[in-house]
C-alpha positions as CSV (number, residue, x, y, z in Angstrom):
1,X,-39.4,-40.4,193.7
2,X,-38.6,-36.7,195.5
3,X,-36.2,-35.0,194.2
4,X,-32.9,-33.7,196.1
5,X,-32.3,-30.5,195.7
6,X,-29.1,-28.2,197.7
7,X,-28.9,-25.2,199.1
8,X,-25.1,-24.4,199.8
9,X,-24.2,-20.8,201.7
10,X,-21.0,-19.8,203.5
11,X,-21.4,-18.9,206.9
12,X,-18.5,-17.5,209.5
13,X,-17.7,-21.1,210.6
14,X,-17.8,-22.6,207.5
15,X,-20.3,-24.4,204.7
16,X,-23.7,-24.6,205.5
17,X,-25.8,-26.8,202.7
18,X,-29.6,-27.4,203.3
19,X,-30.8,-30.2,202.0
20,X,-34.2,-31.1,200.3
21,X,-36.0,-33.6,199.1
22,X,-35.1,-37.7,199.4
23,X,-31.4,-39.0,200.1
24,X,-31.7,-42.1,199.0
25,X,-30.0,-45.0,196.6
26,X,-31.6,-43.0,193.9
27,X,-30.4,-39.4,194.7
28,X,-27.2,-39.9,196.6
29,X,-24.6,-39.9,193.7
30,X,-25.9,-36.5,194.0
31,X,-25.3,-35.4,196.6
32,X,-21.4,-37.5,196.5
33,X,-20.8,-35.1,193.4
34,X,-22.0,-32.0,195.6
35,X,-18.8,-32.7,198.7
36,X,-16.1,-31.9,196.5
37,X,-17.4,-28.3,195.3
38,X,-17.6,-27.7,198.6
39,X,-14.5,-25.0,200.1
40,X,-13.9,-26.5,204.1
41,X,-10.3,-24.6,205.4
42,X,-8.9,-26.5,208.2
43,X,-10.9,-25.3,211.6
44,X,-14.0,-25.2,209.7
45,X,-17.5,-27.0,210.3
46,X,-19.5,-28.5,207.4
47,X,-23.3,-28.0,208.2
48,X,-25.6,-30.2,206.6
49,X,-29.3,-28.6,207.5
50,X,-31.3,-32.1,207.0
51,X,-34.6,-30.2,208.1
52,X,-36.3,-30.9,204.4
53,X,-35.0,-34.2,203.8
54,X,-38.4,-35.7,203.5
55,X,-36.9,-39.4,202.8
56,X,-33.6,-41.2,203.5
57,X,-31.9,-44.7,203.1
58,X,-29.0,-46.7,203.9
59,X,-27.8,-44.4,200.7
60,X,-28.5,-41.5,202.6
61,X,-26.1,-43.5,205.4
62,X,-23.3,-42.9,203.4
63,X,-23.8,-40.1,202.2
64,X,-23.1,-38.8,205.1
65,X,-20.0,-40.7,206.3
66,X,-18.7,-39.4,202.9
67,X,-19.2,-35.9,204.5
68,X,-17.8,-36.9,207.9
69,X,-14.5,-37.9,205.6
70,X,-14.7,-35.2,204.0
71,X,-14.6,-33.1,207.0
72,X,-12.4,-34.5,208.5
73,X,-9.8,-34.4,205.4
74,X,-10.0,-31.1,205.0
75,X,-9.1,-30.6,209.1
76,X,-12.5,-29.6,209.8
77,X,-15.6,-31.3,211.0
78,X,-19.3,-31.9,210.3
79,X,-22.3,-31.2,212.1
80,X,-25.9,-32.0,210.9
81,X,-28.5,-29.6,212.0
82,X,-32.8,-29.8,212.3
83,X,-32.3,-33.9,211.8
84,X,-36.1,-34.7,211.3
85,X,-37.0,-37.6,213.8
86,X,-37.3,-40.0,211.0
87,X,-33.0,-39.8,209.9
88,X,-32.4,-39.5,213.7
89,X,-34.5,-43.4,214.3
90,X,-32.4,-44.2,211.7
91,X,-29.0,-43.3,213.0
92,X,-30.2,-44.9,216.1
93,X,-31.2,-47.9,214.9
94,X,-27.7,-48.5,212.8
95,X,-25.4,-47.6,216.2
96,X,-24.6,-44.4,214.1
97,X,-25.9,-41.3,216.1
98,X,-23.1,-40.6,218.9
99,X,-20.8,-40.8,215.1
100,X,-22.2,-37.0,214.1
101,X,-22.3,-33.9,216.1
102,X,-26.0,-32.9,216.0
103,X,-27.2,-29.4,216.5
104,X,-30.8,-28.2,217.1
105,X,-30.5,-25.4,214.0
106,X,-28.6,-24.6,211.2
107,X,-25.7,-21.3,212.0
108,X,-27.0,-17.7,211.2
C-alpha cells in the first residue's frame, strides 16, 4: 500500500492541499479527517493539487465529493488541479468529470 501524505498551504484565494500517495478505501478516512482542519471563508476556492496521487479508488470518489460539500458549505468552491490522466479516466468513466472545476496547475 502507498501511503497518503498532505501538503496544506494558504494561498490568496484560498486552501491549497497537495496530495500524495494512494486515495484509496485504505487511506481515505484520511484524508475525510484532513477537510475539517481545513479554514475555507465564503468566496474562497479549495485546491486539491492531485499531481502525486499515484493511486485512487471509488474511495478516492468520495473523497472528493466530501470536498465538493465541503466547499460548497463553507460558501466557497473546489477545484482540483494537475489531475494525472489516470483519476481524470476515472471521473470520466463514473459521469463525474463536468462535477469538478479542473485546472491545469495548482495557484502560486
Amino acid at each position: 500500500m502507498l501511503p497518503l501524505t498532505f501538503r496544506c498551504l494558504t494561498t490568496g484565494t484560498g486552501p491549497l492541499v497537495e496530495v500524495v500517495g494512494a486515495l484509496d478505501f485504505e487511506t481515505a478516512q484520511d484524508f475525510h479527517d484532513l477537510l475539517p482542519t481545513l479554514a475555507l471563508l465564503p468566496g474562497q476556492r479549495l485546491v486539491l493539487d492531485l499531481g502525486a496521487v499515484e493511486f485512487f479508488d471509488s474511495s478516492g470518489i468520495r473523497a472528493l465529493l466530501a470536498a465538493r460539500r465541503l466547499a460548497a458549505a463553507g460558501g466557497g468552491d473546489l477545484a482540483l488541479a494537475a489531475v494525472p490522466d489516470h483519476i481524470v479516466r476515472v471521473l470520466d468513466a463514473v459521469g463525474l468529470a463536468d462535477h469538478f472545476t479542473i485546472a491545469t496547475a495548482p495557484p502560486q
